[in-house]
Each structure stands twice: as structure tokens, then as C-alpha cells.
KOLZA-785441 format. One record per residue (C-alpha): residue in one letter; x, y, z. Coordinates in steps of 0.5 Angstrom, whole numbers, plus 500, padded with zeros to 3 digits. Example, Ala and Ser with C-alpha at 12.3 -4.5 7.8 and 13.67 -1.06 7.14 Angstrom:
REM KOLZA-785441
A525491516 S527498514 
REM end
This chain:
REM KOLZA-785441
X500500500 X505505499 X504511497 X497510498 X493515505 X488512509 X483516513 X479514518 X474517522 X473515529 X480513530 X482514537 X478509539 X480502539 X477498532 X479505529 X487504532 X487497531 X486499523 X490506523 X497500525 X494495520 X494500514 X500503516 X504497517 X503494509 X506502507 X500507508 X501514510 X494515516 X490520517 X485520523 X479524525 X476524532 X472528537 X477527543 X484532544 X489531541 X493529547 X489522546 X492521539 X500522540 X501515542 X498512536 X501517531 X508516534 X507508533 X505510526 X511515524 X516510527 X513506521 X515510517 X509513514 X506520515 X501521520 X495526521 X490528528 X484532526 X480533531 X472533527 X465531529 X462526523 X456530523 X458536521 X458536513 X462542512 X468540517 X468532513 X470536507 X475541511 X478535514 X479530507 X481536504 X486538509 X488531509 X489532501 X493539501 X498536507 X500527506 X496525499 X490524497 X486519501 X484513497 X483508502 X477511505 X475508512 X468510515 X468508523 X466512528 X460510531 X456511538 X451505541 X446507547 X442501551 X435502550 X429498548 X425501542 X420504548 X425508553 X429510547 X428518547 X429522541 X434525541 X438519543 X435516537 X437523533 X444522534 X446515534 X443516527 X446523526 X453519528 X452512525 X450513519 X449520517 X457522518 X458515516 X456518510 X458525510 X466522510 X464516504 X462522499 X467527501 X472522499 X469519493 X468526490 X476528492 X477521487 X473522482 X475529482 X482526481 X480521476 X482517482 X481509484 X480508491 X476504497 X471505501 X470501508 X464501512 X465498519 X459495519 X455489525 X452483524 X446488528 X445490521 X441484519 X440482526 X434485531 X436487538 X431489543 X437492547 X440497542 X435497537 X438505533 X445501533 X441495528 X438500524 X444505523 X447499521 X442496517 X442503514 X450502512 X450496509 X445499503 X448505503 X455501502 X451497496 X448504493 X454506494 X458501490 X454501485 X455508483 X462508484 X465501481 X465504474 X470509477 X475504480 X473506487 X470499490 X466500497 X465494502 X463493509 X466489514 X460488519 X463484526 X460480531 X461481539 X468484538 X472485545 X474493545 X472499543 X463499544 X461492546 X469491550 X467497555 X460494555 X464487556 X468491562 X462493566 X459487566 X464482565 X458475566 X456478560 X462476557 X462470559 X455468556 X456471550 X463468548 X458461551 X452464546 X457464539 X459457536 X467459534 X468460543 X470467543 X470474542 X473478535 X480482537 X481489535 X486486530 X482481526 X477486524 X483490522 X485485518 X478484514 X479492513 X486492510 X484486505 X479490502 X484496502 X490492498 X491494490 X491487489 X483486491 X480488485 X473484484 X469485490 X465491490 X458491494 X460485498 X459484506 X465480509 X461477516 X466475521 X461474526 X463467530 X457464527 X452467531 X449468524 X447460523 X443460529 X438466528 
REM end
């Protein structure tokens, strides 16, 4: 991947991280986008420049149409044109569909799907502009095509990524900029690993309830992310890679 700059939205938090290292160690410049202080981000931007690649922190809400834009171009104008486009910031609240108010249910959307959307397009329209390929990566759930009473606005945020990747794709194959999800299961960090860390009997009946025996690691999701990234994969526009343990087959 060198020579290519990747940029990811929620990348402070530990999926979003674990992307950033895996990108950056097949040859990627990185550039990373979260609500946190930039304090926060010195350590992994470190990991990343002694890896020889260029690194990048911008402090950027996603639902914020005009500062995605800002941020991608700023990104442009300062390491490269970003080609490797990874959607990853996200929020969860646990509440059933009758106690969650509407403004929970407003954010979750405005930050899940809306900004998912809003940093997808203002990449894409940077590589069309440019006569550019690319890749697109939502970071998606096995949630979009699974109904949880608990977290029913995160189910509907990314059910609603999953058609926004393939409208996507479709659009955009023809250009060479093939979109993808990459939808986990019960991963042990960033959302589902605090809950995990609060409530650790819970983690123990879910790593019980799924067929493979345990919990997704940062790095695996990371893994599925850079593979969909690689020149090399040419031919998978559209597709969804589930790497849900199995939970599937049992619902």
C-alpha cells in the first residue's frame, strides 16, 4: 500500500486504531479523525511514524457535513490524496424501542449512518475529481441484519450501512472505487468491549452463545479492512464480509 493514504473516521477508538496500525504496516500514510483531544491520538500517531509512514489527527464531528469535507481536504493538501476510505465512527445507547428517547435515537443516526455517509461521499467526490481508484470500507454489524431488542437504533443504523454501501457501489464501480462492508459480531473492544468490561457474566454468556467459542479481536476486524484495501483485491464491489463467529446460522 505505499504511496496510498488511508482515513478513518473514529479513529481514536480501539477498532478505528487497530485499522490505522494494520493500514499503516502494508505501507499506508494515516490519517485519523475523532471528537477526543489530540492528546489522545500522540500515542498511535507515533506508532505510525515509526513505521515510516506519514500520520495525521483531526479533531472532526462526522455529522458535520462541511467539516468532513474540510478534514478530507485538508487531508489532500497535507499527505495525499485519501484513497483508502474507511467509515468508522460510531455510538450504540442500550435502550428498547419504547424507552429510547428522540433524541438518542437522532444522534445514533446522525452519527452512524449520516456521518458514515457524509465522509464516504466527500472522499469518493475527491477521487472522482482526480480520475482516481479507491476503496471504500464501512465498518458495519452483524446487528444490520439482526434484530436486538437492547440496541434496536444501532440495528437500524447499520442495516441502513449495509444498503448505503451497495448503492454506493454500484454507483461508483465504474470508476474503479469499490465499496464493501466489513460487518463484525461481538467484538472484545471498542463499543460491545467496555459493555463486556462493565458486565463481565455477560461476556461470558456471549463468548457461550457463539458457535466458534470467542469474542472478534481488534486486529481481525482490521485484518478484514486491509484486505478489502489491497490493489490486488479488484473484483468484490458490494459485498459484505460477516465475521460473526457463526452467530448467524443460529438466528
Amino acid at each position: 500500500m505505499n504511496g496510498h493514504t488511508a482515513i478513518i473516521s473514529g479513529g481514536a477508538g480501539d477498532i478505528g486504531r487497530a485499522i490505522a496500525l494494520e493500514l499503516a504496516r502494508r505501507g499506508a500514510n494515516i490519517a485519523i479523525g475523532d471528537i477526543v483531544e489530540p492528546e489522545k491520538a500522540n500515542d498511535l500517531l507515533e506508532a505510525v511514524l515509526q513505521m515510516g509512514q506519514q500520520a495525521r489527527y483531526d479533531r472532526v464531528d462526522v455529522t458535520d457535513a462541511a467539516a468532513v469535507r474540510n478534514w478530507v481536504q485538508s487531508v489532500e493538501d497535507n499527505i495525499g490524496i485519501a484513497d483508502l476510505i474507511i467509515p468508522n465512527a460510531a455510538i450504540v445507547h442500550l435502550a428498547d424501542i419504547k424507552t429510547i428517547t428522540p433524541e438518542e435515537w437522532s444522534r445514533e443516526l446522525s452519527i452512524n449512518l449520516t456521518g458514515a455517509f457524509h465522509l464516504a461521499q466527500a472522499g469518493a467526490l475527491r477521487l472522482l475529481h482526480h480520475e482516481r481508484p479507491g476503496r471504500i470500507v464501512f465498518i458495519g454489524s452483524w446487528a444490520g441484519h439482526a434484530p436486538r431488542a437492547d440496541i434496536p437504533t444501532y440495528c437500524v443504523t447499520k442495516a441502513g450501512i449495509r444498503m448505503l454501501g451497495r448503492c454506493m457501489a454500484r454507483d461508483l464501480a465504474p470508476h474503479g472505487i469499490l465499496v464493501n462492508e466489513v460487518a463484525p459480531g461481538n467484538v472484545d473492544a471498542g463499543l460491545s468491549g467496555r459493555f463486556f468490561k462493565e458486565h463481565p457474566e455477560l461476556r461470558e454468556k456471549s463468548m457461550a452463545e457463539i458457535p466458534v467459542g470467542k469474542l472478534i479481536e481488534a486486529d481481525e476486524v482490521a485484518w478484514q479492512v486491509a484486505h478489502l484495501c489491497e490493489p490486488q483485491n479488484q473484483h468484490m464491489p458490494g459485498s459484505v464480509v460477516l465475521m460473526d463467529g457463526g452467530l448467524s446460522l443460529l438466528s
